[in-house]
N, C-alpha and C positions, 0 to 999 in steps of 0.2 A: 849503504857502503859500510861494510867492515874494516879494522887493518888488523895487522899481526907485525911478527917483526921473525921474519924464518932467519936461517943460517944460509949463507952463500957456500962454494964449494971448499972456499980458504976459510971460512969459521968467521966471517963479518959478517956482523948483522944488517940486513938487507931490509924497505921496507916494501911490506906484504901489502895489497887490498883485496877487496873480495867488491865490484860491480854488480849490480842489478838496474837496468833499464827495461820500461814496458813501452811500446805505442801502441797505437792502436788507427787501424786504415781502415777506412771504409771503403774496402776492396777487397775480389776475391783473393781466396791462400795464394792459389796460382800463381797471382801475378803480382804479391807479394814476392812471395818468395822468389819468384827470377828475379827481380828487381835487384832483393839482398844479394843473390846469389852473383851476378853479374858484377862483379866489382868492380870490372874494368872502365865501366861507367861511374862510377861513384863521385867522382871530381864533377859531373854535371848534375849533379844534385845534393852533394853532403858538402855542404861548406864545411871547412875543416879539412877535407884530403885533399893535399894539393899534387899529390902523383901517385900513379901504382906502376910498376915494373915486374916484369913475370920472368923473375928468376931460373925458373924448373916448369914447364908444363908438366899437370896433373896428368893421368892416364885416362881413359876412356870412362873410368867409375866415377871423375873429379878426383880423384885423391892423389897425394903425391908430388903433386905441387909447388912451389914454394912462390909467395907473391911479396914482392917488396913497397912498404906503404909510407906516406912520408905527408904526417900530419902537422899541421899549423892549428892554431888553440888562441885563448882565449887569453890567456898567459904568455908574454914575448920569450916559446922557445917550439922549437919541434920537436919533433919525435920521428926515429924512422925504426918501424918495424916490419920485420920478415913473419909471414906468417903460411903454414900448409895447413890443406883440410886433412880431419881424421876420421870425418864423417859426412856425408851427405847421403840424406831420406827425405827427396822429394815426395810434400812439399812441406814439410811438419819439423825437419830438423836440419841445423849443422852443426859441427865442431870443429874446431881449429886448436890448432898447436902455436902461439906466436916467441921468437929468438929476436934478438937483439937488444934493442935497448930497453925493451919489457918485455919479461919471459912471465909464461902463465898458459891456461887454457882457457876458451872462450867456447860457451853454448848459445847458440839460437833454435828456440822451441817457437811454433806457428798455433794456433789456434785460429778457428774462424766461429761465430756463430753470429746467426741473423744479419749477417751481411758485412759482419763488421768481423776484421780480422786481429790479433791479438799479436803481437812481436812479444817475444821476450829477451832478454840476453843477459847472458850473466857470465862474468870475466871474473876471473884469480890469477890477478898479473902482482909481479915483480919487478923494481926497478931495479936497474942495473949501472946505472950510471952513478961517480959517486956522489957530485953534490946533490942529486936528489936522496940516495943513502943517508949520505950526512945531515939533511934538513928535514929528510922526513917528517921526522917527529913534532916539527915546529911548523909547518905548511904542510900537514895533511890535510888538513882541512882547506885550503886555494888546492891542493891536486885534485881532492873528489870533486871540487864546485868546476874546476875547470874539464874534468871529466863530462861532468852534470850538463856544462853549458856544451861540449861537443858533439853529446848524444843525440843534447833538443834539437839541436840544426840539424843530425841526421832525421830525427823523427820528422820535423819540418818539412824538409827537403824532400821526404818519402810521402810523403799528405800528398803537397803538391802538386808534384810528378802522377799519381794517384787517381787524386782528388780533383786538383785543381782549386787550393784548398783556399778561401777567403784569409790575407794576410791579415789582416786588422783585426777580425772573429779567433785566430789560432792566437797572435798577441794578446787580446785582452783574456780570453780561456786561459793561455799559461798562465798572464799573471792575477788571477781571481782563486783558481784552483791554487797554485802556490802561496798565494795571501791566504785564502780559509787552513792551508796547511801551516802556516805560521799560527794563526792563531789561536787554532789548537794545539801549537806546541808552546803559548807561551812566549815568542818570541817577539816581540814588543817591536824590535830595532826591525829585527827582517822586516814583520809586516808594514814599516811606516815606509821601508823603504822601495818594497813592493806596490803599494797604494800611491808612492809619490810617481813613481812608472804608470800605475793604469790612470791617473789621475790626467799625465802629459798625453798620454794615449787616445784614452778615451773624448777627451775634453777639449782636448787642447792648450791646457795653461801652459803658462812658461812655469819655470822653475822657483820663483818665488811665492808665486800663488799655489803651483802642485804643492808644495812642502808646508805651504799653509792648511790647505785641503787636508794633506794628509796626517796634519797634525791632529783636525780636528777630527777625521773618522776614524784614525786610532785611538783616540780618547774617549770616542764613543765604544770601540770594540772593547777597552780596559773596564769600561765603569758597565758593560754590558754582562762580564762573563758570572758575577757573581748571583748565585740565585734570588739574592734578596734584593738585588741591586734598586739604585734612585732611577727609577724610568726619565720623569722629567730632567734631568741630568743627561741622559740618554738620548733624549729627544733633543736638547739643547743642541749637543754637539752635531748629530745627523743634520740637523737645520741650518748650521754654523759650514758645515764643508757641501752643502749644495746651494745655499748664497753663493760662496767663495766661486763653484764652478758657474753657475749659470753668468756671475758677472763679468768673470773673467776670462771665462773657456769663448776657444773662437769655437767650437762645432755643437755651444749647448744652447737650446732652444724651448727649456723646460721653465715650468714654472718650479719654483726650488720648494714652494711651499707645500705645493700639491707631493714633489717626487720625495721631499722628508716624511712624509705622512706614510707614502705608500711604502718605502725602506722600511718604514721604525714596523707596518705591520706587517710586511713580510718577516721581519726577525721576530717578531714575537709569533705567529703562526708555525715560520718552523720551528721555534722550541716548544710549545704547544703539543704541535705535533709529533714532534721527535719518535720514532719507534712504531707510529701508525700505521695501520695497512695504505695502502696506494689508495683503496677507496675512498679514505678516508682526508686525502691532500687537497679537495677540490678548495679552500680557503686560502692551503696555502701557493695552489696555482693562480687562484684568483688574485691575492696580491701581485704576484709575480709580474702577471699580466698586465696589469693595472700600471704595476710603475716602468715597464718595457713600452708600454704607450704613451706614457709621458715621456721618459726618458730620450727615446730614441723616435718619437712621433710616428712610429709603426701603426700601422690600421688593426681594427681590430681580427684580422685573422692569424695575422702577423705575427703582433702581441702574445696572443693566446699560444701560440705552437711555442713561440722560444718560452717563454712563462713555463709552459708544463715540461719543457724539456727542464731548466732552468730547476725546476723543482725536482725534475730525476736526480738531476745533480746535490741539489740539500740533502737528497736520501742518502743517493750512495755515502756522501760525507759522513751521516749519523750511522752509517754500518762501521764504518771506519769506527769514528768514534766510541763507537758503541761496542767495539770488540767484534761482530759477527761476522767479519769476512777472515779468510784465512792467509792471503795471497793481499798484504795491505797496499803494493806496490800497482797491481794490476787494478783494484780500487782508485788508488787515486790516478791511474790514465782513465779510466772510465769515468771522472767526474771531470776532468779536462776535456773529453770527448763531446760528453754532454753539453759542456759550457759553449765547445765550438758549434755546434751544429747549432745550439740556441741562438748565437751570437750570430752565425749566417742567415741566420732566417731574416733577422729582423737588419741586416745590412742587403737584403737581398732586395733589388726594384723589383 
C-alpha cells in the first residue's frame, strides 16, 4: 500500500491510497472469474459485504452500470460505495470506476498457470468523508491493515466456495507466511504477535502459555538472524517454546525433544541452502518431513508431500529475499499458497 495526499475539488487535502491484493485459487480462470464477476452474490462468500443494490443496470457488454455496495470491516464503521464497470475482458480482466464515500479506480487482472489461478487487484481510492480526511495521517496505517484484513476474508471466502478449502491449513498458512514476512522485515512486535495466534491455533494453548511460546520462538528468530549468531542460544530457545507447547497445547502429541532438533535443522538447512537449485533441496525437504511427522503424527507419505511442498515455500521466501522476483506481492501469495496445500495434506485423513 502506497498514500499520497491529492487535492479535492475545493483545494482540501484529501487522503490518497494506492491497494495491491493477490490470491491465488486453485481453480480454473473461468470460474474465477464469474465468481468475481457475479457480485450479486458476494454477501454469500466475502465476509465484509453486507449488501449490494443495482442502481443502473449495465447494458448487454456489462458496462454502464452502477452497483451500490455497503461494506462492514474490521474497524467499527461502514462504508457504502457506488461503483460501474469500465471494462470487462472475459476472463483476464475488469475495471471499475467507484463514487461515494471512496472515489478511485479499481483493476482485476486473471492469470492462470498449472491449475492454479492468480487474482490480482489493485485500487487508487480516495476518501471522501471528512473524519477520515482529517485523521488520515494519523490511522493510515488501521485503514490499510483494515483494508488488509477485508481482502483476506475475500480471498478466503473465494478458496472456499472454489476449493472447499481446509479452514485450519488457510489459518495457520496465513499466519506462517505473514510471520516469515515479519521477520524479514524486522518487526519483532508483529512477529510475536503473529506466532502468539498460530501458537492458539495450531496447539491449542490458552493465552498465557501462547504468549509464553511466543516469547520464546521469537527470541530464537532475534538471536537467529545474525550470520555469526550463538546456535546453542538458538537451540535453547526452540527447546524452550516446544516444552511450553507439548505441555500445555490440548491438540500436541509430539515429543518436544525430537520436533526441537528437527526445527533447529530445518532452519539451518534452509540457510545453507539459500539460492540452490531444487535439485539440490532434498536435505532441506528431508527435515521438513521429518519434523511434519512428529509434529502433526502424519505417516510417512503424508509427511513427505507437505515437507516438499513446505520447502517450495522456504524457496519462494529466499526469491523474495534475495531480490529475484519482480512482482513481490504475487510471491508472497504463492508462499501462502504453498503453506496451505502443505498444511492440507498433512490435516487430511
Amino acid at each position: 500500500m502506497s498514500f499520497e495526499k491529492p487535492l479535492g475539488a475545493s483545494g482540501a487535502e484529501i487522503a490518497g491510497y494506492r491497494f495491491v491484493t493477490v490470491w491465488q485459487v486453485r481453480a480454473p480462470i473461468e470460474r474465477v472469474f464469474d465468481t468475481i464477476h457475479d457480485a450479486t452474490e458476494w454477501p454469500l462468500w466475502w465476509r465484509g459485504v453486507e449488501s449490494i443494490t443495482s442502481l443502473r443496470p449495465a447494458d448487454s457488454s456489462g458496462l454502464g452500470g452502477v452497483t451500490r455496495y455497503v461494506w462492514k470491516s474490521a474497524l467499527p464503521y461502514r462504508l457504502v460505495i457506488d461503483t460501474s464497470a469500465t471494462r470487462v475482458d472475459r476472463p483476464y480482466a475488469m475495471d471499475g470506476r467507484s463514487s461515494g464515500e471512496l472515489v478511485g479506480e479499481g483493476r482485476w487482472r486473471l492469470s492462470e498457470e498449472d491449475g492454479v489461478t492468480t487474482v490480482r487487484y489493485e485500487w487508487d481510492v480516495a476518501t471522501t468523508k471528512a473524519w477520515m480526511n482529517l485523521l488520515g495521517p494519523l490511522l493510515r496505517k488501521a485503514f490499510g491493515w483494515n483494508h488488509d484484513v477485508v481482502m483476506r476474508w475475500g480471498g478466503e471466502g473465494l478458496r472456499a466456495r472454489l476449493e472447499g478449502a481446509n479452514t485450519q491449513a488457510a489459518r495457520l498458512a496465513y499466519l506462517e507466511a505473514a510471520g516469515w514476512r515479519a521477520n524479514y522485515d524486522r518487526d519483532w512486535l508483529k512477529l510475536l504477535w503473529l506466532v502468539l495466534d498460530l501458537n492458539r491455533d495450531e496447539f491449542g494453548l490458552r493465552w498465557p502459555r501462547a504468549l509464553q511460546a511466543a516469547y520464546y520462538i521469537t527470541r530464537a528468530s532475534v538471536a537467529w538472524v545474525p550470520v555469526d549468531h550463538n546456535l546453542p542460544v538458538v537451540q535453547r530457545y526452540i527447546e524452550r517454546y516446544y516444552r511450553v507447547a507439548r505441555r500445555w497445547g490440548k491438540n500436541a502429541r509430539f515429543h518436544p525433544e525430537r520436533a526441537a532438533e528437527f526445527e533447529l535443522r530445518y532452519w539451518l538447512e534452509h540457510r545453507r541452502l539459500s539460492g540452490q537449485p531444487q535439485s539440490a533441496k532434498g536435505p532441506l525437504e528431508d527435515a521438513l518431513s521429518d519434523l511434519h511427522a512428529e509434529l502433526f503424527q502424519a505417516d510417512d507419505v503424508r509427511a513427505r508431500r507437505s515437507g516438499v511442498l513446505r520447502a517450495r515455500a522456504a524457496d519462494a521466501v529466499d526469491d523474495i529475499t534475495g531480490r529475484r522476483v519482480a512482482d513481490v506481492e504475487t510471491a508472497w501469495a504463492t508462499v501462502e499458497r504453498l503453506l496451505r496445500e502443505a498444511y492440507k495434506v498433512v490435516f487430511s485423513q
